[in-house]
Structures are given as structure tokens and as C-alpha cells.
N, C-alpha and C positions, 0 to 999 in steps of 0.2 A: 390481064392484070400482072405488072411486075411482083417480081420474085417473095421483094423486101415487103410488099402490101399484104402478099397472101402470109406471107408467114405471120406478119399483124393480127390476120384477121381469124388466123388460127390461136393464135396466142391469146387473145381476146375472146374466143370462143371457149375456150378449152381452159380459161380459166377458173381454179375452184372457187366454188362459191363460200362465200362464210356459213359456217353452222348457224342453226336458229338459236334463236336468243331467248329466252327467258325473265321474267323481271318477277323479283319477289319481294314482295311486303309482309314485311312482320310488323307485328305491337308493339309499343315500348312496355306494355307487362309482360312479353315476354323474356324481358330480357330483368324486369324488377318485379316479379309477382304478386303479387296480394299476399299481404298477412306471411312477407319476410320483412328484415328490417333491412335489407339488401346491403349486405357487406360484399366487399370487392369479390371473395369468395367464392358467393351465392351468384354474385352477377358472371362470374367466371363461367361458373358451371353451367347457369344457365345459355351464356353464347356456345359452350362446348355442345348443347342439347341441340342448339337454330343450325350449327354448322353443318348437323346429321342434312339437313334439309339440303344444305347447297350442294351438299356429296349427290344427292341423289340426282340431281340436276346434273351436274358436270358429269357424273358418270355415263351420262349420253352422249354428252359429245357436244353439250349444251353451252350456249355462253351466257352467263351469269349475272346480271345487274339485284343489286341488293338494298331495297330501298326500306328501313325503318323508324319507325314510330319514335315518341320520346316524352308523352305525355306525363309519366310520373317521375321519369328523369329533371325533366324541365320544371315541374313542381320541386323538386328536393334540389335545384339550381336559388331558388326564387325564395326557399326556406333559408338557404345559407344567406342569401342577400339581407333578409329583415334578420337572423341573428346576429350577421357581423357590420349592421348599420350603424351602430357608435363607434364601429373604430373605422371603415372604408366605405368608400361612396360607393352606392348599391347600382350595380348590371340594368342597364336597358331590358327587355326582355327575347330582344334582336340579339343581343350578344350572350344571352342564356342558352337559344337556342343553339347558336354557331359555337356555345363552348359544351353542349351536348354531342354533338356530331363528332365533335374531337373523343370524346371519351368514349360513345357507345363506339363510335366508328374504329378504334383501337382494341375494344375487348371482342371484337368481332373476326374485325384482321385477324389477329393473333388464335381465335379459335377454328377460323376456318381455315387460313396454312397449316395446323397443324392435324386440321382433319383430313385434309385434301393429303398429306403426307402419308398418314398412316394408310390412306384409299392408295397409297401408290401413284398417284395424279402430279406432274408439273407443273403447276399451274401460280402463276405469280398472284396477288393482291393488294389492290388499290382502294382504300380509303377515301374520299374526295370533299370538300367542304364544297357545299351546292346552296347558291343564292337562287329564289325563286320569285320571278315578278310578279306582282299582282297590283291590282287597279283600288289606288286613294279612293276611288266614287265606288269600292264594294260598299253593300249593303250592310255586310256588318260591320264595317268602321263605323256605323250610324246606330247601330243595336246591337253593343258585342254581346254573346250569352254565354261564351266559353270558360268556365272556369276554372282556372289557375293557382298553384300555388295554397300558400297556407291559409289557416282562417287568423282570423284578426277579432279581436275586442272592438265594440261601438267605439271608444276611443283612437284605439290607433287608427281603425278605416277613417278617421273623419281626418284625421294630420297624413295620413297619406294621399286620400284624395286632395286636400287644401295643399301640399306641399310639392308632391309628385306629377298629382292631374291624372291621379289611379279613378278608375269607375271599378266600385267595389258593390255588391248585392250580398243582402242577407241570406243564408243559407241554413233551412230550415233548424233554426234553432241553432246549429253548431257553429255561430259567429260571419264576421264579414271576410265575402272572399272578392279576389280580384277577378275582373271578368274582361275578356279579350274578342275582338273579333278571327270567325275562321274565315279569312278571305276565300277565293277562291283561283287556285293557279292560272295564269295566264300565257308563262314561258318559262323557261329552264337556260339559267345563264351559265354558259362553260359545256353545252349539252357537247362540241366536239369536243373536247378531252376523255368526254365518258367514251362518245366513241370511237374515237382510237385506242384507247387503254382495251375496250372491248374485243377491238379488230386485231390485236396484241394477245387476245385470250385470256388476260386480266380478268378474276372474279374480281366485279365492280363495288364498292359501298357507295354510294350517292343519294342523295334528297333526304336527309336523317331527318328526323321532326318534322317531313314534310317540306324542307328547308326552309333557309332566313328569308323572311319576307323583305321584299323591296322593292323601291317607286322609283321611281322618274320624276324628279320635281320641276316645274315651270321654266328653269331653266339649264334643263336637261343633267343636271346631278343625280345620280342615286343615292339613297338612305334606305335606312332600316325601318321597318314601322312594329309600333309594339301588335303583333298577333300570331296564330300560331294555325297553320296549314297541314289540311287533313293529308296524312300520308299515303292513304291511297291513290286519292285525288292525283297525289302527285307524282304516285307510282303509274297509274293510266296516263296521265299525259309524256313519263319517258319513256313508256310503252310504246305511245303511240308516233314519236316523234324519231326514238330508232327503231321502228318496223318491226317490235319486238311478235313471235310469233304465239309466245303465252301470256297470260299475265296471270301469278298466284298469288293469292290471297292468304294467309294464313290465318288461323281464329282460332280459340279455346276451344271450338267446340269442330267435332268431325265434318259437318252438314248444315248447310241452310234450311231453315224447316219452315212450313207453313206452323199457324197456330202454334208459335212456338210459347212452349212450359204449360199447353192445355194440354189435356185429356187426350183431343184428336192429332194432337202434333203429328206430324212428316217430312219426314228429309227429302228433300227434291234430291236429284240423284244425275241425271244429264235433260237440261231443259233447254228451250230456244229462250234466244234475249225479247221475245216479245210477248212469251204466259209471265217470264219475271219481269218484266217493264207492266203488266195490267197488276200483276201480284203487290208489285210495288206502290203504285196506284191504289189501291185496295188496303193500305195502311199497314201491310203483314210487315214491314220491316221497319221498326220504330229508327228514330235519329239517334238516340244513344246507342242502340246497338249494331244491327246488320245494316242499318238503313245506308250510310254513307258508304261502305262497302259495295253493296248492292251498285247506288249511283255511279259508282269508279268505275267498277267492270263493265254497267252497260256505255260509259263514257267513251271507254277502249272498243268494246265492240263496234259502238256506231260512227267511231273514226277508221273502221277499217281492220282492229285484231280480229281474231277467228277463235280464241276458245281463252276461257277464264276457269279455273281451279278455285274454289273456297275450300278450304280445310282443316284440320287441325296440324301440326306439326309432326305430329306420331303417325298420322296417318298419310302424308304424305306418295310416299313410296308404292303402295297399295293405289292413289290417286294418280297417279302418275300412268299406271298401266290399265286407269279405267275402273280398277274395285273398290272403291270407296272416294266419300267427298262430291262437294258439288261441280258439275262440268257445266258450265253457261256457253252454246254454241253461237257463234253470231248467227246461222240458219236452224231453221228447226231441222231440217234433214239431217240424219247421222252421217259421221265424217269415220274416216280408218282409224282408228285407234290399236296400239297394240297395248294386247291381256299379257303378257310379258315381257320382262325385262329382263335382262342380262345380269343382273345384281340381283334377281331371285334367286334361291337356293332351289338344288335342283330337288332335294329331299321333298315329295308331295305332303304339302299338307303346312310343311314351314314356312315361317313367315320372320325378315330380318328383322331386329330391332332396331328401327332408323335413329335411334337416342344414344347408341352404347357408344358414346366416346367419353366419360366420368373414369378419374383416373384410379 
């Protein structure tokens, strides 16, 4: 072997490998909570709170994609549209979504540079607008059930469906709302720019609301279609597309629980992806709530991730080192985990507050 080959083949050997990656999904309540009125403020603080999370992540050594929610953002998108419809013509709800992503994806940047600063951490952040494909012949173009937006008087639903071509359903008494289909992802367009910015060490912001939905029409144009993509969903599939090695879920609540809000409730605590694939079968995880979550993570597993985190926010950090929260293994065999972190205090018995960046 010449000289110039070996040293090739050293150089190639002996190169470092990238750190494991990470992809986190938040809520869009967690960034607009229930029963606030969500002033720029409140939405502040609240990103100041989610940033605790990605510190905890980078402080491994971790590279960061950050994928959230936009549910009741993209609702108070869709309220400003029917208030200022006598004087400007009202937002597709494609271009709702993509001017969602702009706003949450800035109060987010801005709180996690500044966590990642105060952590002492270099680390740059990229915001990203993410168009995501999904198929004209989903099912729910044909049944949307998703509901959107504000409610409406029997009058106005009926001149919005006649004028617009809105499908609007009555909503137990408190008027007509709009109802959208949740496709289901099929690819992620731009996915290398996420991953270069990642391979750059960039904490990522990508897929907000799931991201814009878009087709491919007959003769091969793209558009927007009105619907709105579950963001887990679409956190598993850039999970699974950049070889991410976790995938965390966050939720108001600490733990996935069997019987949950009965009597016998229980937090699953480290399970294999197939007692939660029969659990899930078994109806324990409704559609409004863990159900769609549930579905993501076993999506990721069975494309090849190896462990999912369900959580709550605060508890995080504690989950991260294995003491609290759910761990979904892609095998049932337990895997090394380490009960410490570097970011633990050494005082026994302490525990950080992964929330304390409120100024």
C-alpha cells in the first residue's frame, strides 16, 4: 500500500464521529398555556421555561433538533383572520401555519441562545421554515375531524362554507368550528439543511406545527393544502431520517400511565415497544390525548431508533439520567443507561430546577 493511501485510510478511520443527536417535541400549549391570555410576555417566559429542556440535552454533548407543536397558536392565526376580514383578505390556513413557525420559531431562538449562554455553551441557533409532504389521497382529506380555529354563529358557518369551501361541524353547543384534515407525513423537504446546520452543532428549530403541508399536483407543481400535521408524527419521521439516537416527547404530565385518571392508574416507567404497542391496542391511550404520541414513538422505534422519553418538562433532567418519565426501548432487554449526570449537583439529596431561567 502506498504511502498517500495509508494515510487515507487512517485519516478516515480515525475520524471523529458526530455526537448523538437528539430530537425534541414540545406542545404548542406549552409555549400558549390554558386559561392565559398569552401576551408576548407570557409566551416569553414560557420559551424561557422549554429552553431549560435543550440545556439539558446540549449539556451532554448532544445535538439538538427541536421540533414543536402550534395548535393554539395556529387557532389565534385563524381568529385574527375572521376579525380582520372586512378590511383584508383572509390566510389560507397553509400560510397560517408557515407564519406560525416564524413567530414560535423566534421566541424560541431567542430563549434558547440565551440559556445556552448563561449554561456557558457556544453553541449557534437555527430556526428553519419546514414544508412537509403528504399524499392528496390521505384519508382525512375525505373526513377531516380536526378542529381549528374559532367558533362561528349558524350564520356565519354557512357564508364561510358557501364562500370559502370551509367544512365547518357543530361543536357541542358552543357554535360552528372549522375542521381540517391531519394528513399523515410522508417526507420532509429541506431535510439536508437541517442536516448540515446539525453537523455545524446548530440547536436546530424545524417542523413547527408539524410543518406546511404540501402535494405534488399532476403536473408536478407543489401547493399547500389546508390541514394541519400532528407534530410528533413529524418529529419521528426527522428522527428517523437523520439517525437521530433519541426521540423526546414532552407532555404536561411526568409519565405515561395505564388507567389513566382511574383509581388503579400507573406510570409505565422503562417498557419494551411491544407490552406499549398491545397497550395501545387495548384502547389505554385515547386519540385526543397520549394516543398520537404513543403512535410516533412506536413509528421511530420500528424504523430503527432505540429509546423514546415521554415526559414532562420539569422533569426532564431526572429522565434523562433514567429517574423519572417514560423510557420506551425498541427491545425489551435493558440497555446502559447512566443514573448520573454531570449537571447533577454533587450535594446528595439535591435536585436542579431545570425551569430557573425567569428573569
Amino acid at each position: 500500500m502506498c504511502y498517500p493511501c495509508a494515510t487515507m485510510t487512517a485519516d478516515a478511520t480515525d475520524a471523529p464521529r458526530p455526537s448523538r443527536l437528539a430530537v425534541l417535541a414540545i406542545g404548542g400549549n406549552a409555549l400558549l398555556p390554558r386559561g392565559e391570555p398569552g401576551t408576548a410576555q407570557q409566551e416569553r417566559r414560557a420559551a424561557r421555561k422549554l429552553a431549560a429542556s435543550v440545556v439539558a440535552l446540549a449539556r451532554e454533548g448532544t445535538r439538538v433538533l427541536v421540533v414543536h407543536g402550534n395548535g393554539p397558536q395556529v387557532g389565534r392565526e385563524l381568529v385574527r383572520n375572521e376579525e380582520a376580514s372586512t378590511k383584508l383578505p383572509p390566510q389560507p390556513l397553509d400560510v397560517c401555519v408557515a407564519a406560525t413557525q416564524g413567530t414560535m420559531g423566534y421566541l424560541l431562538s431567542v430563549a434558547i441562545r440565551n440559556a445556552l449562554r448563561s449554561a456557558g455553551m457556544k453553541r449557534e441557533v437555527s430556526a428553519l421554515l419546514t414544508e412537509v409532504l403528504v399524499s392528496p389521497a390521505d384519508v382525512g382529506f375525505d373526513e377531516p375531524t380536526k378542529p381549528v380555529g374559532p367558533f362561528h354563529t349558524t350564520w356565519r358557518a354557512r357564508e364561510l362554507a358557501r364562500t370559502r369551501n370551509l367544512r365547518l361541524v357543530e361543536d357541542a353547543g358552543r357554535g360552528w368550528r372549522q375542521v381540517v384534515a391531519s394528513p399523515r407525513p410522508v417526507d420532509i423537504l429541506g431535510l439536508e439543511a437541517v442536516e448540515a446546520l446539525l453537523a455545524l452543532d446548530h440547536v436546530v428549530i424545524a417542523g413547527g406545527g408539524g410543518g406546511v403541508p404540501v402535494a405534488v399536483d399532476a403536473k408536478g407543481a407543489m401547493r399547500g393544502l389546508e390541514g394541519v400535521i400532528d407534530k410528533d408524527r413529524t418529529a419521528a419521521l426527522m428522527a428517523n431520517h437523520l439517525g437521530a439516537d433519541l426521540l423526546v416527547i414532552l407532555t404536561p404530565v411526568d409519565n405515561v400511565y395505564l388507567n389513566f385518571g382511574q383509581t388503579d392508574q400507573r406510570a409505565l416507567e422503562r417498557v419494551g415497544r411491544d407490552e406499549v404497542r398491545q397497550q395501545l391496542e387495548a384502547d389505554q391511550f385515547p386519540d385526543g390525548s397520549m394516543g398520537p404520541k404513543i403512535e410516533a414513538a412506536l413509528d421511530f422505534l420500528d424504523d430503527g431508533g432505540s429509546t423514546v422519553i415521554i415526559t414532562s418538562a420539569q422533569r426532564l433532567v431526572a429522565a434523562l439520567a433514567d429517574r423519572a418519565g417514560t423510557r420506551i426501548l425498541r427491545d425489551d432487554e435493558p440497555t446502559s443507561v447512566r443514573r448520573q449526570l454531570a449537571l447533577f449537583p454533587t450535594d446528595e439529596g439535591e435536585e436542579p430546577d431545570d425551569t430557573d431561567f425567569e428573569d
